[in-house]
C-alpha positions in Angstrom: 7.6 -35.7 3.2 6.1 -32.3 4.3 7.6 -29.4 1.8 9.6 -26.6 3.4 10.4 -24.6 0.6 7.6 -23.3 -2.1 10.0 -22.3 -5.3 8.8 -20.5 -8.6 10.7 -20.2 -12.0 12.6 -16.9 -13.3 9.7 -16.5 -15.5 7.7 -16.2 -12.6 9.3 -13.3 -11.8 6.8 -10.5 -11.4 6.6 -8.5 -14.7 4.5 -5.8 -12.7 4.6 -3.6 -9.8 1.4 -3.4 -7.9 0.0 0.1 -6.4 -1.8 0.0 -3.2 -3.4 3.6 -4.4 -5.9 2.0 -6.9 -7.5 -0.3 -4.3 -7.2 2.8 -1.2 -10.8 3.6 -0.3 -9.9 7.4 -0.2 -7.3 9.2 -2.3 -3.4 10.0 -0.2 -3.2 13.1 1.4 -1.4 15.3 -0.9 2.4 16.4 0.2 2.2 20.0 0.9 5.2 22.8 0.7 6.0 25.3 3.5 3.2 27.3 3.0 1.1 24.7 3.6 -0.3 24.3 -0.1 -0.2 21.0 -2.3 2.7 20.7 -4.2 2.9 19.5 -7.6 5.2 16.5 -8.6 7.9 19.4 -10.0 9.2 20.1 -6.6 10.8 16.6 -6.6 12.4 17.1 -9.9 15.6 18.5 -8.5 16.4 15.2 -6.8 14.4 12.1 -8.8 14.3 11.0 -12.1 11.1 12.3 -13.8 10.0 8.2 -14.2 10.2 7.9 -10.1 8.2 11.0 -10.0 5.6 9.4 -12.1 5.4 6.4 -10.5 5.3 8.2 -7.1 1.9 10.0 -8.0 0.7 7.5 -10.1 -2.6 5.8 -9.1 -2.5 3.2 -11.9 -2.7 -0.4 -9.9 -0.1 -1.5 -12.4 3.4 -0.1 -13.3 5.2 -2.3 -15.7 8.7 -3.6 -14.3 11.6 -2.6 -17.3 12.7 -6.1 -18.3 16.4 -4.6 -17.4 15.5 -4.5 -13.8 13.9 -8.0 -13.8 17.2 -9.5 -15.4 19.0 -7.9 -12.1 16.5 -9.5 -10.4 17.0 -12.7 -11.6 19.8 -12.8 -9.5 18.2 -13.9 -6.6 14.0 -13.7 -7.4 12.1 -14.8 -7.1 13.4 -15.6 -3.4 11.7 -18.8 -1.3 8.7 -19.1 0.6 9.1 -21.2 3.7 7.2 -23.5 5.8 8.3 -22.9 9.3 7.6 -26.9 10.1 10.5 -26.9 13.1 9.3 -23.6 14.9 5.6 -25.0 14.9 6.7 -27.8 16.5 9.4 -26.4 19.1 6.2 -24.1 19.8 4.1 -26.9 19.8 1.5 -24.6 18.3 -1.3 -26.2 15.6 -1.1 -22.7 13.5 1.0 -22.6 9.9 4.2 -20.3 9.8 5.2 -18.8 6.6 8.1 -17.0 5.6 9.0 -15.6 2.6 13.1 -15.1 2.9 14.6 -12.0 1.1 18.1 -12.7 2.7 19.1 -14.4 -0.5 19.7 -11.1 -2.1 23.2 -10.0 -2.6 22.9 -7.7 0.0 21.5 -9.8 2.4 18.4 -8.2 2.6 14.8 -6.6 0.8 16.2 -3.3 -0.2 17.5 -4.2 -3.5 14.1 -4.6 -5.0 14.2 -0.5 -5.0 17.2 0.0 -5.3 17.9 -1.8 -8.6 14.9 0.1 -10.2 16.4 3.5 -8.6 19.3 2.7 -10.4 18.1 1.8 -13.9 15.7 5.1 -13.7 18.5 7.3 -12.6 21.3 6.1 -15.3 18.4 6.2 -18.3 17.9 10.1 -17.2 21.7 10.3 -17.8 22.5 10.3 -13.7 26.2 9.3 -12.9 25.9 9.8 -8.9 23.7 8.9 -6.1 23.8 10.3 -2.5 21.2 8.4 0.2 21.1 8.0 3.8 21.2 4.4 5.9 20.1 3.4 8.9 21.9 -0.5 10.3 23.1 -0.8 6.2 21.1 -2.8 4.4 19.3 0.5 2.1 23.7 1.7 1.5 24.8 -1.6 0.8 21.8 -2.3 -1.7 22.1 1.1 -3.5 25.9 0.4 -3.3 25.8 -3.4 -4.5 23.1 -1.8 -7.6 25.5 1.3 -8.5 28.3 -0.8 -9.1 25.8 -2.6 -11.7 24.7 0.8 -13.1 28.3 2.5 -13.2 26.9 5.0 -11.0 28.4 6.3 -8.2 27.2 6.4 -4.6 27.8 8.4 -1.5 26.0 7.3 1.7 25.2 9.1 4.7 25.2 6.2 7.5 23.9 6.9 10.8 26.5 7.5 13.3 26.0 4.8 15.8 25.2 1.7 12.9 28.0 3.2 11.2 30.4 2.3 14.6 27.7 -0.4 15.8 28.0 -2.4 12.0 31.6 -2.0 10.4 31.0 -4.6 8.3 28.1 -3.3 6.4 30.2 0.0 5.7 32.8 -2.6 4.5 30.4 -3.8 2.0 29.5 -0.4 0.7 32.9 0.2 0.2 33.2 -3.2 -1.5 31.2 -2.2 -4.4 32.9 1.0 -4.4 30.5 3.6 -2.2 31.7 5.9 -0.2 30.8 6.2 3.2 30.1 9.0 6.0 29.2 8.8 9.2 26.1 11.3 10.0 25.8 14.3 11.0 29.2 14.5 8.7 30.9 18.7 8.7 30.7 17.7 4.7 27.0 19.4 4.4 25.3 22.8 5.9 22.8 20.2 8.0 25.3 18.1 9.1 27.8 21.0 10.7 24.5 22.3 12.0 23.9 19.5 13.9 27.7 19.1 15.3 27.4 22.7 16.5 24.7 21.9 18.9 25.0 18.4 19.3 28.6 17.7 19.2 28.0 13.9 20.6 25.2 13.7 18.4 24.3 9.7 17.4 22.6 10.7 14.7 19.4 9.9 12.8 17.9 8.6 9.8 16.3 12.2 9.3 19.5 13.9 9.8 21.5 11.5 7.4 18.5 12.2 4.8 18.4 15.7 5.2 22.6 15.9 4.3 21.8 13.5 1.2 19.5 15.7 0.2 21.3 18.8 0.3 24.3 17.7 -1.4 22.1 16.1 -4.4 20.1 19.3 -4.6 23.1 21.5 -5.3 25.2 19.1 -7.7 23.6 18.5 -11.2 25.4 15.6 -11.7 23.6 14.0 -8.5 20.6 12.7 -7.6 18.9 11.9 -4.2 17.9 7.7 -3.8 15.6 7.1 -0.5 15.3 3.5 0.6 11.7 3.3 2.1 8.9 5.6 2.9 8.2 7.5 -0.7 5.1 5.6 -2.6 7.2 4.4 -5.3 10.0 2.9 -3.1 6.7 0.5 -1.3 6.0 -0.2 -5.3 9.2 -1.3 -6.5 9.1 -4.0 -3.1 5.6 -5.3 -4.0 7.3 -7.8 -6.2 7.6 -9.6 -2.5 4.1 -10.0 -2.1 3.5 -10.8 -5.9 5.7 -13.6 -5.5 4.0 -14.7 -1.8 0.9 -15.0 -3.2 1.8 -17.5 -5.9 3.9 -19.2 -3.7 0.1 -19.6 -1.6 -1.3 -20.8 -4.5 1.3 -23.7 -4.7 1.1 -24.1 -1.3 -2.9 -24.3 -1.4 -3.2 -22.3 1.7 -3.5 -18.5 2.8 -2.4 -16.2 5.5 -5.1 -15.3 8.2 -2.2 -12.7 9.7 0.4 -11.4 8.2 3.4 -10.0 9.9 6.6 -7.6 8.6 8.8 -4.9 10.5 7.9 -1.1 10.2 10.4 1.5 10.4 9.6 3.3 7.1 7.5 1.5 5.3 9.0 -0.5 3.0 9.6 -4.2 3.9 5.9 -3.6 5.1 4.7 -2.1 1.9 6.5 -5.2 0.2 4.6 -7.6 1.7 1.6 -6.6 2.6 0.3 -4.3 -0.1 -0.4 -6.7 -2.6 -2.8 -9.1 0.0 -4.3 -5.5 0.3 -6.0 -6.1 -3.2 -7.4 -9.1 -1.7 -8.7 -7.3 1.4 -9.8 -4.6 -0.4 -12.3 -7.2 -2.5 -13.7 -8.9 0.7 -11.1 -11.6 1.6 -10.8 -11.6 5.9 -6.7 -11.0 6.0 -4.9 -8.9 9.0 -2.1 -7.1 8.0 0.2 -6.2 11.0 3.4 -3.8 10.7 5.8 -4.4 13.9 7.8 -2.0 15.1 10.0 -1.1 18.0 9.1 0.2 21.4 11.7 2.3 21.2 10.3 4.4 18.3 6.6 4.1 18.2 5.8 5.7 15.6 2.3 3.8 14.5 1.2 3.3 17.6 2.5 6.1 19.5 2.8 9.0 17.2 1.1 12.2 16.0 -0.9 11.6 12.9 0.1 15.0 10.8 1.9 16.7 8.2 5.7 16.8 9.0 9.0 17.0 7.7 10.7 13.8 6.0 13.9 14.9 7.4 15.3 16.9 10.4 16.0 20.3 8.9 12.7 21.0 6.4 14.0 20.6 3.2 11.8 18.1 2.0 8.1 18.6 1.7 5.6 18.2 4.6 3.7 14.2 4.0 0.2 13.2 6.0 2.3 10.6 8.3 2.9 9.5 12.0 5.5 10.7 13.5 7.3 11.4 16.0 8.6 14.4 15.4 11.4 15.2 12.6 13.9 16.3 15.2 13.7 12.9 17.1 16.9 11.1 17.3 16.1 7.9 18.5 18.1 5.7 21.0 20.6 3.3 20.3 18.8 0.0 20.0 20.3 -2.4 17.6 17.5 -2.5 14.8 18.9 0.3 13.2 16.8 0.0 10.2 13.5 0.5 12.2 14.2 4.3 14.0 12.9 6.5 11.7 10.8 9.0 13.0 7.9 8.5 10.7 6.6 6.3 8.5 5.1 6.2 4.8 2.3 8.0 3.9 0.4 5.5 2.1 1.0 3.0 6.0 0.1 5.8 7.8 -3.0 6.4 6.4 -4.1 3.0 6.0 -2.9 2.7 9.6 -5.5 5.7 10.4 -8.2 4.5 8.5 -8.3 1.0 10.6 -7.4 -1.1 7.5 -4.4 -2.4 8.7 -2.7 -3.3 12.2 0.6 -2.4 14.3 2.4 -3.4 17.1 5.4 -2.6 18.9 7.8 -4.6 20.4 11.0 -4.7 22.6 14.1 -4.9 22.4 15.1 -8.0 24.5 11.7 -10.1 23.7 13.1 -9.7 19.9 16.5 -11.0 20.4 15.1 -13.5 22.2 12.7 -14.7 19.3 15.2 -14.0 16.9 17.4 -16.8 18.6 14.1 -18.8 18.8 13.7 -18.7 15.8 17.9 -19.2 14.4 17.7 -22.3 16.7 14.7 -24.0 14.8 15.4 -22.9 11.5 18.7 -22.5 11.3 18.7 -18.4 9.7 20.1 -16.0 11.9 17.5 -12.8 11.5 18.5 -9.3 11.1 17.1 -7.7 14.5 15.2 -5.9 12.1 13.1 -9.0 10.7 13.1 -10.7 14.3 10.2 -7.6 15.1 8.3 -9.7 13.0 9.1 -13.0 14.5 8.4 -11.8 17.7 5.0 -10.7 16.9 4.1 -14.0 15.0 5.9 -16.2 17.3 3.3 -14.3 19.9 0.2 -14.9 18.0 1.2 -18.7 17.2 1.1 -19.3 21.5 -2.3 -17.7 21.4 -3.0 -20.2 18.5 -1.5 -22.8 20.7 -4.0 -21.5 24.2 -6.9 -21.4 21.9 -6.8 -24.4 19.4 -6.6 -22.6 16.3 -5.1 -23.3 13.5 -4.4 -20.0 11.8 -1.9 -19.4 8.6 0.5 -17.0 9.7 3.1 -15.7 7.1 6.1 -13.2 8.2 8.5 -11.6 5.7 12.4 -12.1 6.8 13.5 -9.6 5.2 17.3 -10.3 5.9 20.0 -12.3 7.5 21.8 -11.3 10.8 25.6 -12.1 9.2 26.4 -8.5 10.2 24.4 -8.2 13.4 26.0 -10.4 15.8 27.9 -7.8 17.6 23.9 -6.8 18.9 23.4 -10.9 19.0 27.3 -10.6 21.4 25.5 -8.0 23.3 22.0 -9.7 24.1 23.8 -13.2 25.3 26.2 -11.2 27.7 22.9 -9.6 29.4 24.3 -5.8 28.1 21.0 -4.9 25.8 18.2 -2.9 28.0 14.8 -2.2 26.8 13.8 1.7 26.5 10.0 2.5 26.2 10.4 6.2 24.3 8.9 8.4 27.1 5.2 9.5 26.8 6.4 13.1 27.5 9.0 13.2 25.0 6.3 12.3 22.2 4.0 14.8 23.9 6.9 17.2 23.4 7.4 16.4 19.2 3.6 17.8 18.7 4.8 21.2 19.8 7.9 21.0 17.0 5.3 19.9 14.1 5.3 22.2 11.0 1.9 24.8 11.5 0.0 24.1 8.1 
């Protein structure tokens, strides 16, 4: 019988991080402050733990993992690998799918890999309370699920529409005993800012970050916990690709392509940075970060220094973007509508070392139900990006007569998506291609350094 699922041990658990810096053929840009000048790791301390702000300018290729973190982990890591045998033959393509499934996670999804080592960092500097931002959930619910652990407390900044599109991931949050906003809230300057102009405002992930952040920079009980983009939040998710490549090992294959979402970073990070190593040293690997037509923001943005969030009040990072004042539409991968993306993907992106595409909205769904209907996991329209784009490059396997290894991270279930699944099978989801204009437009709003 053919295997379907690769396993490893507990002990297999990574007892590393990996850091794609040490392997980067030129050093990251440096983050810069309002007057245009590098800033030194001391304007973060206000907000992070002085171990995160290590590990975020660190360029050591590896950061040991605290053995308390890895017994969290243990909870559900290491997570499987999967041969996709059932979608290769309802595609009747002759490539190899992967995945490696991070559904199995309490939350549901990837973002616990960060946020448990947030945690543990925060409560050994003697933090008792954690503000963050969310997009569709599954960065609140993971920082929620990992304060509970911690005894820390959490307050999460949702963005407006997931937090009326997805009850049910505010109803975890709450579960573990976070407290939850909808953003822009009148609870912060930024937020009643907003509501002043923008009464009907949907929100964004850069307005929900810039409210976290200004409530945790004037409490000093609280610190600020940001669920993808920063350098050490891609670390912390290496342990996905550590993991992968064993799984390889076992498998005795490789991946030719290898697929994730994009909306900040980190699922992206996760997967792909440690294959990066083995890039990096000569071995022929494509690494492609999917993301949205919606919000472009790899292949569509503005490669410069911007704002992380929508009012300035973090420092400017070398990144695409699409402007910190974009508030996306309301597609239903909520997770993916940042309006940049990390600096470490951006400038890999920019140096041609790496791949992106974007997607749509419909031609998602419908891969995501593809894929549901062969392997029996409902996808989070976040991870279905991915699908999409490997489902793709399997029928060009199949027109050609390759037989490429292609590997995709599903990086969470759908449970708490299927109002959007409700909404694609009654024919009421549209596609929306972000105007060329509008991005156009965003370069004129980009800080002058």
């Amino acid at each position: 019988m053919a295997q379907t699922k690769i396993l490893l041990e507990e002990r297999d658990i990574p007892t590393h991080w990996y850091n794609v810096v040490a392997d980067m053929p030129n050093p990251p840009e440096p983050p810069l402050g309002p007057d245009g000048k590098p800033v030194g790791p001391d304007a973060l301390a206000a907000i992070f733990p002085e171990a995160l702000i290590e590990q975020e300018v660190s360029s050591e290729r590896w950061i040991e993992i605290p053995e308390e973190v890895r017994e969290v982990y243990r909870l559900w890591r290491p997570s499987p690998l999967y041969r996709a045998h059932r979608l290769e033959a309802a595609l009747g393509t002759p490539a190899r799918i992967y995945y490696k499934y991070e559904g199995v996670s309490p939350a549901g999804s990837h973002k616990p890999n960060t946020a448990t080592a947030q945690a543990f960092y925060n409560r050994q500097a003697g933090i008792r309370r954690l503000t963050t931002e969310t997009g569709a959930g599954q960065w609140g619910s993971s920082l929620a699920l990992v304060g509970e652990m911690f005894g820390i407390e959490v307050r999460v900044y949702m963005v407006k529409v997931s937090y009326e599109q997805k009850p049910f991931r505010r109803s975890m949050m709450q579960t573990w005993g976070a407290e939850v906003l909808p953003s822009p809230s009148d609870q912060t300057e930024a937020g009643r800012r907003i509501l002043a102009e923008h009464p009907d405002s949907p929100g964004s992930l850069g307005i929900a970050i810039s409210e976290a952040v200004e409530e945790a920079a004037s409490r000093k009980d609280t610190n600020y916990s940001l669920g993808s983009v920063l350098n050490h939040v891609l670390l912390h998710q290496t342990v996905i690709g550590l993991e992968a490549k064993k799984q390889f090992e076992l498998a005795g294959d490789y991946p030719d392509v290898i697929f994730a979402p994009c909306g900040g970073g980190s699922n992206f990070g996760g997967v792909a940075f440690p294959f990066f190593a083995d890039k990096a040293a000569g071995k022929a690997v494509r690494l492609v970060a999917v993301e949205p037509a919606s919000c472009p923001t790899l292949t569509r943005g503005h490669y410069a220094y911007d704002f992380g969030d929508a009012v300035g009040l973090t420092p400017l990072l070398k990144m695409y973007t699409l402007g910190h004042d974009f508030v996306p539409p309301g597609i239903h991968a909520g997770g993916l509508r940042y309006h940049g993306d990390s600096a470490l993907v951006s400038q890999l992106y920019h140096e041609g070392l790496i791949e992106a595409v974007a997607v749509h909205q419909l031609a998602t769904f419908e891969a995501g139900v593809q894929f549901a209907r062969a392997e029996g996991i409902i996808p989070a329209p976040e991870s279905s990006h991915a699908i999409r784009a490997c489902i793709d490059e399997a029928l060009e396997c199949k027109e050609t007569g390759e037989a490429k290894t292609l590997f995709f991270n599903l990086s969470g279930h759908g449970h708490f998506d299927m109002a959007a699944y409700d909404k694609y099978f009654s024919g009421e989801l549209q596609d929306y291609e972000y105007p060329a204009e509008a991005i156009e437009e965003a370069l004129q709003h980009l800080p002058e350094v």
